[in-house]
N, C-alpha and C positions, 0 to 999 in steps of 0.2 A: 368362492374365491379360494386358491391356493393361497397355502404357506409362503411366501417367499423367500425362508428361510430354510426350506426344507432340504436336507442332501450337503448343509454347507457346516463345517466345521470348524472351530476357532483354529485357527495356527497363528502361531507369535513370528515363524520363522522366516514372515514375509517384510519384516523391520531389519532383519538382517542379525548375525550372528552374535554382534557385538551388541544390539537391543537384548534378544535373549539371555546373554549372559549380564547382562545389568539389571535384569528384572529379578532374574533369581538370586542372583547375590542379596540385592537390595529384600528381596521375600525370607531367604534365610537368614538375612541379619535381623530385620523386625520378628520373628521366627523363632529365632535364639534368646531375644530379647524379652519374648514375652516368659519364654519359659524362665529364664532367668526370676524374673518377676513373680511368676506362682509359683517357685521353688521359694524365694525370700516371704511370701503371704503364710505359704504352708511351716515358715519354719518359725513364722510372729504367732501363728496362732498354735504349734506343738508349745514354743512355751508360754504362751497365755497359758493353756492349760494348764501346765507342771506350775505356774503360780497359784492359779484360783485353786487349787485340787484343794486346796484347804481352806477355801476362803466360800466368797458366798454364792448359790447354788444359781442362782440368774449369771452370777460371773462365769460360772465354769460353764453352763449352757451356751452362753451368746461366743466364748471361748470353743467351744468345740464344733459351733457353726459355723466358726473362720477358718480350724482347720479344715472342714469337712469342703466349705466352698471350694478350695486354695487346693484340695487333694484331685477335687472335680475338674477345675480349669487345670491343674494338670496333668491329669489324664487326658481331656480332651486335647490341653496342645499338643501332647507327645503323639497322639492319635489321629491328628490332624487331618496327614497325608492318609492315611485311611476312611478316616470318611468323607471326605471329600470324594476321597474316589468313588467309592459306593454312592455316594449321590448320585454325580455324573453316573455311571454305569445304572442304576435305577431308573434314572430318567432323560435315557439317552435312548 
C-alpha cells in the first residue's frame, strides 16, 4: 500500500491570508508569553539562591535546580524557531 500522504505538504495559505495572519499573531503572542514566564522563573529562582547562599544546603540545592530549569526552558523558547526547524528538515 502506498503513503497517501506522500508528495503533500502542509500550507496554511489555502484559509486565506487573513487565517495566516491570525495564526501567527496568536503563536507569537503565546510565544512571548511564555518567555515572559521563564524570564520571571529564572529571576525567582536567581534570588532563591542569593537567599539560601547562607542558609541551608538542601535550600540552596532545590534553589539552584529552579534556576537551572527556568535557564533550560529558556533557552529552549528562544531557540524554539530553531529547532523546530531542524526537526522538520530531519524528518522531511
Amino acid at each position: 500500500m502506498q503513503n497517501p500522504l506522500d508528495g503533500i505538504i502542509p500550507d496554511f495559505s489555502i484559509f486565506g491570508a487573513e487565517f495566516t495572519e491570525m495564526w501567527q499573531k496568536i503563536a507569537a503572542g503565546l510565544w512571548g508569553i511564555a518567555i515572559l514566564i521563564a524570564v520571571y522563573q529564572l529571576g525567582g529562582g536567581i534570588l532563591a539562591i542569593a537567599q539560601n547562599r547562607d542558609g541551608h544546603p538542601v535550600a540552596l540545592r532545590a534553589a539552584k535546580r529552579e534556576a537551572q530549569s527556568a535557564a533550560l526552558a529558556l533557552g529552549g523558547l528562544v531557540c524554539l524557531g530553531v529547532i523546530v526547524g531542524a526537526i522538520i528538515f530531519l524528518f522531511s
